[in-house]
C-alpha positions in Angstrom: 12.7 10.1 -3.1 12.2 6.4 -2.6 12.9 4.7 -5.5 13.2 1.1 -5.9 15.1 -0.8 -8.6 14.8 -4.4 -6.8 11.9 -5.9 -5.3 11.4 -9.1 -3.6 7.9 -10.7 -3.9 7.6 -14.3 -2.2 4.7 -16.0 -3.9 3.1 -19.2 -2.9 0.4 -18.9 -5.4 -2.8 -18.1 -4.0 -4.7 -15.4 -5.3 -3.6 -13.3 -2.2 0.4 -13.3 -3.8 -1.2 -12.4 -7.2 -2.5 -9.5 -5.9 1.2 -8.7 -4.5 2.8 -9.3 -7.5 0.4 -7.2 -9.6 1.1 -3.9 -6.6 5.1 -4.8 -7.3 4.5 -4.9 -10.8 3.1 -1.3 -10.7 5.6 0.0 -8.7 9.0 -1.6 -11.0 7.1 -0.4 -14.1 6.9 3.0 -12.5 10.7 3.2 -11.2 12.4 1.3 -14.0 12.9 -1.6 -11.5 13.0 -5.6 -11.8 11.0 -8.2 -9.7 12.3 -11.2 -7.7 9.7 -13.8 -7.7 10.5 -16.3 -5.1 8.9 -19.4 -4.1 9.8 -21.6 -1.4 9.3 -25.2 -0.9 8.8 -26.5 2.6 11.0 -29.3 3.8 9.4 -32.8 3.4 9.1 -34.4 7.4 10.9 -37.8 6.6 9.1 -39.5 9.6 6.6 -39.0 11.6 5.8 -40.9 14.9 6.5 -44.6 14.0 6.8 -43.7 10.1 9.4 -43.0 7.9 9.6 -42.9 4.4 12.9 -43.9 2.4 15.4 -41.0 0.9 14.6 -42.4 -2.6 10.9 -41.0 -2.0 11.6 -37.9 -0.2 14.2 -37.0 -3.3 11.3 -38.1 -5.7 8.6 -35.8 -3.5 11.2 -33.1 -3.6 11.9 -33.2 -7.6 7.7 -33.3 -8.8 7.7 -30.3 -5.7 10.7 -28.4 -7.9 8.5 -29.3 -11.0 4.9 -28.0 -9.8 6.7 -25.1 -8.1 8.4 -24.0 -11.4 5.0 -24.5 -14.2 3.1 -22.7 -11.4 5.5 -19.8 -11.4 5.7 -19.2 -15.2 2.1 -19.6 -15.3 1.9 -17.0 -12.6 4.2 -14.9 -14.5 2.4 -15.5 -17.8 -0.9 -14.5 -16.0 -0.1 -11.4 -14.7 3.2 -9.9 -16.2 2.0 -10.2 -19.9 1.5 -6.5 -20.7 4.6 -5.4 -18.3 7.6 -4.2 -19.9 9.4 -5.6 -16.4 12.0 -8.3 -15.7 11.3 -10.6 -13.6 13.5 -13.1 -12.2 11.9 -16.3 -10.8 13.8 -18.5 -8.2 12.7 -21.6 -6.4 13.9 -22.3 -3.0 13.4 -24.8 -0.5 13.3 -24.8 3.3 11.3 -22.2 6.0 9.5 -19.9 4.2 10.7 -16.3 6.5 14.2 -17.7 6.8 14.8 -18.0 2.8 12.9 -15.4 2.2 14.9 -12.8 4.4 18.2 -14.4 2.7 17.4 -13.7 -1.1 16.6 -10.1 0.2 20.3 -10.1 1.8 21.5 -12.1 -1.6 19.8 -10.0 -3.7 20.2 -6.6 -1.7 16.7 -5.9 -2.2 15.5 -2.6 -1.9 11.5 -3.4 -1.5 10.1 -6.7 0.2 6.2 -6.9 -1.4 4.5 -9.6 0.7 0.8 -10.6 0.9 -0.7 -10.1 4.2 -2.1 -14.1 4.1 -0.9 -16.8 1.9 -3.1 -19.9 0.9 -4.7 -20.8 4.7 -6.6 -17.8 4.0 -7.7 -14.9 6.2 -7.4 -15.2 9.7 -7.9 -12.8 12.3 -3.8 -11.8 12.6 -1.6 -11.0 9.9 0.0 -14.3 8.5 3.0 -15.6 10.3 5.0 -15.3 7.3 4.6 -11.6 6.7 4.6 -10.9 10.1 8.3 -12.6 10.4 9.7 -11.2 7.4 8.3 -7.8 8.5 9.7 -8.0 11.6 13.0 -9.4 10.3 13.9 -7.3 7.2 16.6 -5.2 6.3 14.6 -3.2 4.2 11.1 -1.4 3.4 8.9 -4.0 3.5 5.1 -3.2 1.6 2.5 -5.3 2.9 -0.3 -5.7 0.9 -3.4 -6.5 2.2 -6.1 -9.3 1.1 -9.3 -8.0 -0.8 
């Protein structure tokens, strides 16, 4: 019988990773398991056409990104782990979104990926590049939950 003691959930915290998170939840309360909540920043363009703008305020845009990232996680966390007798361990990265999150499952040796189908564009016709990446990519089960 499957049963998973690490899962992986990559949040960007839209109501669409919520609902991934609560499904993981479930599942590591059920199987004795603990939760990897990962976030990942993107990577801040330093120019753009005939624009750039100075390491000093990339550094600064990267540090109050590390600071919104990490109160929106515990919030996240506060909001729907309360009643869950689960660990979870929170981790803020920062670069492509498929690429670090196919690492910390490697890192982590993860036995479940939980991703949301979409992240915060939404809904489109075709599961979200994302998902569909990691999916593609991972080295183990990946649960893919879909958008209400």
């Amino acid at each position: 019988m499957f049963a998973p003691k690490k899962i992986l959930v990559p949040t960007d915290f839209s109501k669409y990773s919520d609902n991934a998170l609560k499904q993981a939840l479930d599942i590591a309360q059920q199987q004795k398991g603990k939760i990897y909540l990962l976030h990942v920043i993107g990577i801040i363009q330093q120019c753009a056409i005939d624009y750039c703008l100075d390491q000093a305020t990339v550094e600064e845009l990267e540090m109050k990104a590390s600071k919104a990232a990490t109160e929106r996680m515990q919030k996240q966390i506060n909001k729907v782990a309360k009643s869950m007798q689960v660990e979870i361990i929170p981790e803020i990265r920062k670069g492509t979104p498929a690429k670090e999150i196919l690492e910390a499952q490697q890192k982590n040796r993860i036995d479940l990926l939980v991703i949301a189908s979409h992240g915060m564009t939404g809904i489109l016709s075709h599961l979200g590049s994302v998902a569909e990446k990691v999916a593609r990519q991972a080295k183990c089960p990946v649960y893919i939950v879909r958008s209400k």
